[in-house]
C-alpha positions in Angstrom: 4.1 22.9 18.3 2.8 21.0 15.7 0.7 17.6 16.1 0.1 15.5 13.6 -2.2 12.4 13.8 -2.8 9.5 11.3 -5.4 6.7 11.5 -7.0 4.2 8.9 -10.7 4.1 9.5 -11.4 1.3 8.4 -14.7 3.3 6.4 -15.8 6.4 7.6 -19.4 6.4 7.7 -18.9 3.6 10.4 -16.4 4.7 12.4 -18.5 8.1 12.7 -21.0 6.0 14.0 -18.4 4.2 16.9 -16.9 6.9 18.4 -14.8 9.0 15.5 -17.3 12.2 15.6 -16.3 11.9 19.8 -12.7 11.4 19.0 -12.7 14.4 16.6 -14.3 16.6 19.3 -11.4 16.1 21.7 -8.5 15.8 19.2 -5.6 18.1 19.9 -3.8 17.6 16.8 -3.3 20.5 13.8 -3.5 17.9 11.1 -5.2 14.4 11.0 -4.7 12.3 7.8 -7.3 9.6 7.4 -6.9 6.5 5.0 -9.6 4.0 3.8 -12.2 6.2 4.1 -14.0 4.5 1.5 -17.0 7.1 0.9 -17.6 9.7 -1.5 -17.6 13.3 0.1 -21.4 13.5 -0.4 -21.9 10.2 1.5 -20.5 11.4 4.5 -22.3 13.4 7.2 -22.0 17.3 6.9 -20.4 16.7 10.7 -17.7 14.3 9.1 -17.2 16.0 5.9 -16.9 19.5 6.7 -16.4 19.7 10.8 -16.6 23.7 12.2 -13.4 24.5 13.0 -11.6 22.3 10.2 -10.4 22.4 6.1 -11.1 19.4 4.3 -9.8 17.4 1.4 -11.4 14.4 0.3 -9.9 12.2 -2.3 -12.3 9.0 -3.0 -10.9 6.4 -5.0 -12.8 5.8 -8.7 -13.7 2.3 -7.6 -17.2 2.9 -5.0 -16.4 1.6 -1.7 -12.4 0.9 -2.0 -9.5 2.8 -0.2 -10.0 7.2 -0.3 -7.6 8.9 1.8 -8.5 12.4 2.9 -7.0 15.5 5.3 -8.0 17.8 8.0 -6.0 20.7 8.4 -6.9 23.2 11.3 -5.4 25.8 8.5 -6.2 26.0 5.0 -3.6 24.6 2.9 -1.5 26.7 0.8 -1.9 23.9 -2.3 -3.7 21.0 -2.5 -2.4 18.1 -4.5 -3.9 14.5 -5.1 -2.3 11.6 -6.3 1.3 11.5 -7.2 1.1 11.8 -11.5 2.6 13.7 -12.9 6.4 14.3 -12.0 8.2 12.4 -15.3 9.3 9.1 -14.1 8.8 9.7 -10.3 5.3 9.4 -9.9 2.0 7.2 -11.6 -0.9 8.5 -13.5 -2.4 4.6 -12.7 -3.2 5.4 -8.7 -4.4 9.1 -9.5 -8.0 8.2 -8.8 -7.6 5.3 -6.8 -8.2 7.3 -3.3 -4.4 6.3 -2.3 -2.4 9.6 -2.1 -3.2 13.2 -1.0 -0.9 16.0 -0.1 -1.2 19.9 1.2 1.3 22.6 1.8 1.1 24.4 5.1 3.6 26.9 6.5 7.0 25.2 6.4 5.7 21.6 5.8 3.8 19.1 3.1 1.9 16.6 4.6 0.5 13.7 3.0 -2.0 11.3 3.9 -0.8 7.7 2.0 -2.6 4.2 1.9 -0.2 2.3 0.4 -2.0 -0.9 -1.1 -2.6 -4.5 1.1 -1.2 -6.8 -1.0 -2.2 -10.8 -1.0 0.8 -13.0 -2.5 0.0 -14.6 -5.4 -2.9 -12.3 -7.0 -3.3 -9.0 -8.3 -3.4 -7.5 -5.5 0.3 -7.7 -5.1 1.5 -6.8 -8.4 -0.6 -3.4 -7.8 1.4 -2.8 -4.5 4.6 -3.5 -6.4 3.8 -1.4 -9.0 2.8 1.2 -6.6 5.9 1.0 -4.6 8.3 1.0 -7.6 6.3 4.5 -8.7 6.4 5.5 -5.2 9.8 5.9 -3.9 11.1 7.7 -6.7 7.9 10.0 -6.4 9.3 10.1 -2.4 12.8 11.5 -3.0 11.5 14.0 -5.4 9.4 15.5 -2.8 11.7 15.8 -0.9 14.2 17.9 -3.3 11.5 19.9 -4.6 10.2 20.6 -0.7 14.5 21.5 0.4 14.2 23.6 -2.5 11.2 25.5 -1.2 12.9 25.4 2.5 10.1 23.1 3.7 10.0 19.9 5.2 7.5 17.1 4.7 5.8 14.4 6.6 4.1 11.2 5.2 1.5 9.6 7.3 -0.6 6.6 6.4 -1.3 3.0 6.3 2.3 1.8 4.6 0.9 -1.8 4.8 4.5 -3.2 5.7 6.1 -4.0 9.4 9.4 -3.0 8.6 11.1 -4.9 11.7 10.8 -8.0 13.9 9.6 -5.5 16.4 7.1 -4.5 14.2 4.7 -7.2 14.9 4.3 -9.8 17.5 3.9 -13.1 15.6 6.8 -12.1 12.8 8.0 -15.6 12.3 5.0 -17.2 11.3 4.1 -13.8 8.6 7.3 -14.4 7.1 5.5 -15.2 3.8 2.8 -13.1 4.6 2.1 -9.6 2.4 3.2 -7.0 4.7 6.4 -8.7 6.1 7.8 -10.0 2.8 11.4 -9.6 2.6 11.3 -7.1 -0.4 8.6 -5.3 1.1 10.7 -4.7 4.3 13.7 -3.8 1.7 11.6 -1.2 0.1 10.9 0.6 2.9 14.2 0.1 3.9 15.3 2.5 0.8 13.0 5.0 2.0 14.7 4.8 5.0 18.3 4.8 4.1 18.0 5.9 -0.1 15.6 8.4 0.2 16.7 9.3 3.6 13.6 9.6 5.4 13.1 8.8 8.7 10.2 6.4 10.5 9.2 9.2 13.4 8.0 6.8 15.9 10.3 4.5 15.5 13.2 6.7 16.2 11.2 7.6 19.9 11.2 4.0 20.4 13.9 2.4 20.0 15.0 -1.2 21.4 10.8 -1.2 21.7 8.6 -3.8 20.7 5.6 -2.0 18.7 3.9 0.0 19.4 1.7 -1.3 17.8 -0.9 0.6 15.8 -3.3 -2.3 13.6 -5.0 -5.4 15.6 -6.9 -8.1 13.3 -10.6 -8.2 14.8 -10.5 -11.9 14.4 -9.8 -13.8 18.3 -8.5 -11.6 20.8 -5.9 -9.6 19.1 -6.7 -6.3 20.6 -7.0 -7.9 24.1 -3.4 -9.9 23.6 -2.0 -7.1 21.6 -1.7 -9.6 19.2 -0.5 -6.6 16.4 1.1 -4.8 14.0 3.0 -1.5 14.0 2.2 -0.3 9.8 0.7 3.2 10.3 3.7 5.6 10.2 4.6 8.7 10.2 7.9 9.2 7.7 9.4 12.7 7.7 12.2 14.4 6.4 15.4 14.5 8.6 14.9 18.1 9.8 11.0 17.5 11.2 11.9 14.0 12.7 14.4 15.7 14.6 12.1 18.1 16.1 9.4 15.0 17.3 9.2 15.4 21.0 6.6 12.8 21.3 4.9 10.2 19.5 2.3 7.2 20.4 -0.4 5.1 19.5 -3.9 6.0 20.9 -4.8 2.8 21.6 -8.0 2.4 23.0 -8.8 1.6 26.5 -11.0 -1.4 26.0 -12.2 -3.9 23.0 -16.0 -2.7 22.6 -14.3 1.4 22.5 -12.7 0.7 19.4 -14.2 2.8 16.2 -11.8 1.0 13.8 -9.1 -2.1 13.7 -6.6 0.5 13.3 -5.8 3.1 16.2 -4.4 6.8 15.3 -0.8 7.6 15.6 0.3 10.7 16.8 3.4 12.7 17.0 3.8 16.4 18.5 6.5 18.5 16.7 8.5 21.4 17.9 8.2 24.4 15.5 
């Protein structure tokens, strides 16, 4: 088996202080892939940054205090590779350093760690998660020739920043115009889906499901309501999706047990 779990932490250095350092203890997964770490490796305690038992890669972002997305393998990784530059037209020197993409080869399978940007209509913000997403996908379906080429499969996991169905989030009508359930951000990942012919893991365990949901605003009582929304994925090639035996959302079991507004996401493969 191997289990793979991804979680944005909403910064590290805090969430080791609620309960991650715990929740690392008891894990059970092979490989956890953390986004919006926002921490230089330094800044982080030794406990965080190098756990016994774990291999690390960090990859802060060049801005202090914005995104970093890093990866704890239980084996050392074969190659390392951060950011997505690089590859001719599919891939963007421009998000190199900005702490949003890192990758490792292990036996068999890539797995990256993604934290694709937020997005707020009408400023910056968006363009840069257009911009990103147009450098992205053809970035994705290179991967995945170049990893069939090397008989391996590959599995993104991250913060995609997009509900890509009605059943994605509770209150979709009234985020109709919101970033993160636009109608060309829901087409994009679409294409990943059907162009690039990936495959949304959880999803595909539950269908005809509402959620479940994996990001609760700490504003009101979202978490208690389950007031959420489903944009922490894991997205693999055809061949691992079809080995998932289980996937699900660790949500915790109370408000005050939280260690971040996100909760980590989960799935166990067959080998």
């Amino acid at each position: 088996m191997l289990t793979v779990t991804t979680v944005n932490v909403n910064g590290l250095r805090a969430a080791a202080k609620k309960g991650f350092v715990e929740w690392l203890a008891r894990t059970e997964a092979d490989v956890i892939c953390l986004q919006e770490v926002r921490a230089e490796p330094q800044q982080l305690p030794e406990e965080v940054r190098d756990p016994e038992g774990w291999h690390t890669v960090h990859a802060p972002a060049a801005a202090k205090g914005r995104a970093g997305v890093s990866l704890y393998s239980r084996r050392a990784p074969e190659r390392v590779q951060i950011g997505f530059g690089g590859f001719g037209d599919a891939g963007s020197e421009e998000f190199d350093a900005s702490g949003r993409y890192v990758e490792i080869d292990l036996p068999g399978v890539t797995v990256a760690s993604l934290y694709l940007p937020s997005g707020e209509v009408g400023t910056e913000k968006q363009d840069e998660k257009e911009r990103f997403m147009a450098a992205f996908l053809p970035y994705l379906k290179g991967l995945k020739k170049r990893a069939a080429a090397d008989g391996r499969e590959v599995v993104v996991c991250g913060d995609w920043n997009i509900a890509h169905q009605e059943a994605d989030l509770k209150n979709w009508k009234a985020n109709r115009k919101n970033s993160g359930f636009l109608p060309e951000e829901r087409e994009w990942l679409t294409r990943v889906f059907d162009e690039a012919e990936y495959v949304d893991v959880v999803r595909a365990l539950h269908l005809d499901e509402e959620g479940p949901y994996s990001w609760w605003s700490y504003r009101g009582r979202a978490f208690d309501n389950d007031t959420g929304w489903r944009i922490d994925y894991q997205v693999a090639t055809p061949g691992l999706a079809g080995r998932a035996v289980k996937g699900w959302v660790e949500r915790a079991a109370a408000h005050a047990e939280r260690w971040s507004d996100h909760a980590p996401v989960t799935v166990v493969f067959e080998q």
